[in-house]
C-alpha positions as CSV (number, residue, x, y, z in Angstrom):
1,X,-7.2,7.3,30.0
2,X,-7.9,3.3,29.3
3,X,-10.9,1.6,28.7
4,X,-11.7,-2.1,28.7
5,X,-14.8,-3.5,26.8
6,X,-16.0,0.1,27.1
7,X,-15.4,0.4,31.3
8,X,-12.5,2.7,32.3
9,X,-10.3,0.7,33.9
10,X,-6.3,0.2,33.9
11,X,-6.4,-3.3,34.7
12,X,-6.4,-7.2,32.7
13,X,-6.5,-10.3,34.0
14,X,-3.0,-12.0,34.1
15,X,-4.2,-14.7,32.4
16,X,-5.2,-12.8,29.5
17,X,-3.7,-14.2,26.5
18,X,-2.2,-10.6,25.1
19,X,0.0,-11.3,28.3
20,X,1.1,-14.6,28.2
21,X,1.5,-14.9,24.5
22,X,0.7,-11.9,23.2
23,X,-2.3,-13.1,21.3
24,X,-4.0,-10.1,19.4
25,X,-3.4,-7.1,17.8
26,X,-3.8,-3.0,17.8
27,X,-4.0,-0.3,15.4
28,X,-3.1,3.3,16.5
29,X,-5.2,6.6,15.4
30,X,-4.9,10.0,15.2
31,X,-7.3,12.2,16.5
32,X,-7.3,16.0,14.4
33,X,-10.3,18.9,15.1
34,X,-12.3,15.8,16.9
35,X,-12.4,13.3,14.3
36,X,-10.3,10.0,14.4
37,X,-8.3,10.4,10.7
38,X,-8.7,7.6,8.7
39,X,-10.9,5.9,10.8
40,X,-12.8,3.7,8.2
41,X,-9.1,1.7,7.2
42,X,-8.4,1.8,10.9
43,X,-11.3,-0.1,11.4
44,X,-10.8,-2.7,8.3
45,X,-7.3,-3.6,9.3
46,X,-8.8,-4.4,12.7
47,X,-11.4,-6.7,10.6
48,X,-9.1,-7.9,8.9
49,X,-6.5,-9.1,11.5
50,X,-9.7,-10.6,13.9
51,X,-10.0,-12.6,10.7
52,X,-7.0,-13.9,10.3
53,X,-6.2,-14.6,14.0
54,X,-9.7,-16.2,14.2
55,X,-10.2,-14.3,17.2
56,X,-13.7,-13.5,17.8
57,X,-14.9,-10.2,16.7
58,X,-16.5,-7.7,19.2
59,X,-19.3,-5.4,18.3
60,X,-17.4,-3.1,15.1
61,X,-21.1,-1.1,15.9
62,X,-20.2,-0.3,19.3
63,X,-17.0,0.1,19.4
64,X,-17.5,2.7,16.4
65,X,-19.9,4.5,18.3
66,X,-17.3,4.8,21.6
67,X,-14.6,5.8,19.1
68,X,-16.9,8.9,18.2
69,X,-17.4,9.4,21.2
70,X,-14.0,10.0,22.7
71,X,-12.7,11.7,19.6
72,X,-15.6,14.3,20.4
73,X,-13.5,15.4,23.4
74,X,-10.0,15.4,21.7
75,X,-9.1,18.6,19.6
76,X,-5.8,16.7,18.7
77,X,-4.5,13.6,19.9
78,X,-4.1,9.9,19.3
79,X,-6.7,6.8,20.3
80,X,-5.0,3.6,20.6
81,X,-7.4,0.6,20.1
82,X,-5.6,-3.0,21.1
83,X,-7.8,-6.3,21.0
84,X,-7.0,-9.9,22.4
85,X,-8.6,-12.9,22.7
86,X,-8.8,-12.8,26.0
87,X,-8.3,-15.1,29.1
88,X,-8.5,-18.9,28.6
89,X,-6.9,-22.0,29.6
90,X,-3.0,-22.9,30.1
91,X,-1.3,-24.1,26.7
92,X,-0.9,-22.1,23.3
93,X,-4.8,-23.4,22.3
94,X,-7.1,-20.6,22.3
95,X,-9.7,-23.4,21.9
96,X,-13.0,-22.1,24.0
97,X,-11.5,-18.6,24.4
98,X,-13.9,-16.4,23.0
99,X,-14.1,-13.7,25.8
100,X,-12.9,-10.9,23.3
101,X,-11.4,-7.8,25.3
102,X,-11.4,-4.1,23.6
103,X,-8.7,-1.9,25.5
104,X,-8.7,2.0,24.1
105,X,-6.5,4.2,25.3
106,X,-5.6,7.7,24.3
107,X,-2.4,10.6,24.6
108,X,-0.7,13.1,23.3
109,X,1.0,13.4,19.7
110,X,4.8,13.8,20.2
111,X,5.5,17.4,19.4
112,X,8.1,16.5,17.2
113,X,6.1,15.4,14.1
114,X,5.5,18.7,12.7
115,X,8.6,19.5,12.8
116,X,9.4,16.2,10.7
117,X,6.9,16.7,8.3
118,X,8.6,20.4,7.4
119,X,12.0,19.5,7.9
120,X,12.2,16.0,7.4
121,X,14.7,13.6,9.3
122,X,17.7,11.6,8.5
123,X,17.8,7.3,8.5
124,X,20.5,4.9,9.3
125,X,20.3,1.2,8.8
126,X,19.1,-1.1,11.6
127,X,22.0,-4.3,12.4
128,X,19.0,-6.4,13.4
129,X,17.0,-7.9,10.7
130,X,13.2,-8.8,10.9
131,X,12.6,-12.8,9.8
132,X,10.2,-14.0,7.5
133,X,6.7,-15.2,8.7
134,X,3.9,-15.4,5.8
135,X,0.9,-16.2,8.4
136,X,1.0,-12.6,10.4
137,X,3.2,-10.2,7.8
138,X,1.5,-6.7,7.1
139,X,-1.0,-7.7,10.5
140,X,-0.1,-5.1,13.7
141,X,0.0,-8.3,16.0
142,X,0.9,-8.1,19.5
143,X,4.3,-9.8,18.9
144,X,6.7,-7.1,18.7
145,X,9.6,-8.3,20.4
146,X,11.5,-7.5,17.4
147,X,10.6,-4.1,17.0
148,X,11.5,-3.7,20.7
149,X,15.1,-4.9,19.8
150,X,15.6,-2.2,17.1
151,X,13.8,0.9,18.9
152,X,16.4,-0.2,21.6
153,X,19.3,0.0,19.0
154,X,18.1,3.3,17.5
155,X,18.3,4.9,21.2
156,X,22.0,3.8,21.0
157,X,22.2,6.0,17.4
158,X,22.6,10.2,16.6
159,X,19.2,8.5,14.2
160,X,15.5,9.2,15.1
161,X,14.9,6.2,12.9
162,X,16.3,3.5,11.1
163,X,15.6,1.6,7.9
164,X,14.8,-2.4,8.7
165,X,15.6,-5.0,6.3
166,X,14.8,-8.8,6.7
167,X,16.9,-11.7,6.6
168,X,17.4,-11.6,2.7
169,X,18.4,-8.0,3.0
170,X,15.6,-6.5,1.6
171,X,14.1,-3.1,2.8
172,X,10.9,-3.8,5.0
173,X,10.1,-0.9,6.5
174,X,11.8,1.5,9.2
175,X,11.3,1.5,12.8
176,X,8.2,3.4,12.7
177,X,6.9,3.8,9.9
178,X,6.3,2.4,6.2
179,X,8.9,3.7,3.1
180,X,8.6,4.7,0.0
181,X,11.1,6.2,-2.9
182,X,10.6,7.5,-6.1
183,X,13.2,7.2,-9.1
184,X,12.1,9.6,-11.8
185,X,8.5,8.7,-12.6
186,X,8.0,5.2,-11.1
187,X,7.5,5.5,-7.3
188,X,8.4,2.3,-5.2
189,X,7.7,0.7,-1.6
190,X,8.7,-2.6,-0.3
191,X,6.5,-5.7,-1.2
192,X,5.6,-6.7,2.5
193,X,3.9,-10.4,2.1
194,X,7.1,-12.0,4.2
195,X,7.3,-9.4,6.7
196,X,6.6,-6.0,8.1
197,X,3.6,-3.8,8.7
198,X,1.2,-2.4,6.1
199,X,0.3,0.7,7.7
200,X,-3.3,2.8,7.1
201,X,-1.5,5.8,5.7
202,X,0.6,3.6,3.5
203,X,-2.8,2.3,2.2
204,X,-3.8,5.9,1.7
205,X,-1.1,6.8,0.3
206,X,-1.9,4.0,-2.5
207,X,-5.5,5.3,-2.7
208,X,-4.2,8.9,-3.3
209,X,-1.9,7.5,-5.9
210,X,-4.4,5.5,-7.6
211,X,-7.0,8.2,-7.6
212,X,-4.7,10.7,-9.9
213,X,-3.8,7.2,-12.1
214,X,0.0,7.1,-10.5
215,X,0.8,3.4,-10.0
216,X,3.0,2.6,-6.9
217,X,5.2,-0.7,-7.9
218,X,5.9,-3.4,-4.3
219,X,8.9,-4.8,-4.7
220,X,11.5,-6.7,-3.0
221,X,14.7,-4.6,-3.1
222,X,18.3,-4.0,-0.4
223,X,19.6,-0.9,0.8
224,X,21.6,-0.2,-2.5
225,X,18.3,0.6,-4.5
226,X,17.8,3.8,-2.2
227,X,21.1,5.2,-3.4
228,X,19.7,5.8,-7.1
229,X,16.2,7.4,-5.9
230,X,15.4,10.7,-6.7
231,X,13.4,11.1,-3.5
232,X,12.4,9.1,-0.2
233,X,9.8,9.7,2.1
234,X,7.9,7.9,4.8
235,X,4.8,7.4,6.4
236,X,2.6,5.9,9.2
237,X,-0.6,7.1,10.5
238,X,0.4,9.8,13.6
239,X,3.5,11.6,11.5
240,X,1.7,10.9,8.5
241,X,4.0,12.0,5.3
242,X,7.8,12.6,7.0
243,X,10.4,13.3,3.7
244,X,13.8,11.8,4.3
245,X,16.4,14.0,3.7
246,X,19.6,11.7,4.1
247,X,20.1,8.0,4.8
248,X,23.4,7.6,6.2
249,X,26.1,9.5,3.8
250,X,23.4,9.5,0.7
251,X,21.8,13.0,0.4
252,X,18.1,13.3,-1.0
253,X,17.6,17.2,-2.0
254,X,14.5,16.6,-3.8
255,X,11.2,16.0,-1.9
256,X,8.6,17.0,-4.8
257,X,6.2,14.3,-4.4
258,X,6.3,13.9,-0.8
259,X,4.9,17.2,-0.7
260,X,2.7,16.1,-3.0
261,X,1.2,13.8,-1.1
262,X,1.4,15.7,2.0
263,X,-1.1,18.5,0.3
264,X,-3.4,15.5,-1.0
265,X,-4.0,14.1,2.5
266,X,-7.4,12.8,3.1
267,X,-8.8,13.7,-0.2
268,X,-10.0,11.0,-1.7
């Protein structure tokens, strides 16, 4: 099911800038025993991102309210909520465009993810880097052509997923999801103010941390750091906590604090 500006519909104006220059950005919920999981971080990032695009911001109040409102109907799902600044004139200015459009969607979580969460998955290493851009790093913008250029390079892998790096070689993130690795009692995820996504369960994950006084360090690390954790696990908001139990020929046996965190979901 879609809806636009709170209308079902499965339509957008061509012109619409998400279309021609993919100008806006989404966030993607799930939906457990008829409550949307996270929804008050869900709701900042989108803030947050309005902010820094300078795109007009719709009615948070309204669009609340129909979130609660479709959740009600959903035992267990997923609600995807994608904003843009909607149509306006030809050229890159978004000067006078301030016809905001709302699009929510929902579906079905992908039956796998329980599974991943109890069994946990293995990584390889994507060959395509992510490059550097300060102005939209850790914002879920609407320009994913690079993501789109790994998830078609996984497909062509034995991997469900793959760990990303960016031009520098430093770990970013993986294809779906944010990472994080522990190395005895210091737990680590990348530092993501050049690139990558910072995901609502990664947040959580911090608040979780922070609320039984365990500090998580960001840091800009490569691939060889992972060979010396004790642990690796990752997140995003649908799998939620996923432990990683091999990335390419290194073996992780130990998945302690994942499960840790797994049992703490949502508590704080």
């Amino acid at each position: 099911m879609f809806w636009v500006n709170g209308m079902e519909s499965e339509s957008l104006p061509i012109s619409d800038r998400a279309t021609q220059y993919g100008d806006g950005f989404f966030t993607t919920m799930k939906v457990s025993n008829k409550k949307i999981c996270l929804w008050k971080l869900h709701l900042t990032r989108l803030k947050t991102s309005a902010e820094r695009l300078g795109i007009t911001e719709p009615d948070w109040c309204v669009l609340e309210e129909q979130m609660i409102g479709l959740a009600s109907k959903v035992m267990n799902g997923g609600i995807k909520i994608l904003i843009t600044r909607g149509s306006g004139g030809r050229g890159y200015s978004p000067e006078g465009c301030t016809n905001t459009q709302v699009i929510v969607s929902t579906f079905t979580l992908p039956v796998e993810y329980q599974e991943w969460q109890q069994k946990g998955i293995d990584l390889g290493i994507s060959d395509i880097h992510l490059g550097l851009n300060p102005l939209l790093a850790g914002m879920k913008h609407l320009n994913r052509l690079e993501q789109v250029l790994i998830k078609q390079s996984v497909k062509k892998t034995d991997y469900l997923d793959v760990i990303v790096l960016d031009i520098n070689n430093n770990i970013v993130e993986t294809s779906i999801g944010n990472i994080f690795w522990v190395k005895g009692d210091r737990i680590f995820t990348p530092n993501l103010s050049l690139a990558g996504v910072e995901g609502v369960m990664k947040t959580h994950i911090s608040e979780i941390a922070k609320s039984h006084h365990i500090d998580i360090e960001s840091v800009h690390c490569n691939i060889d750091t992972l060979a010396n954790a004790d642990e690796v696990f990752i997140t995003n908001s649908l799998f939620e906590v996923v432990p990683i139990n091999k990335i390419k020929e290194i073996h992780f046996t130990k998945h302690t604090l994942t499960h840790w965190f797994q049992e703490k979901l949502y508590s704080c």
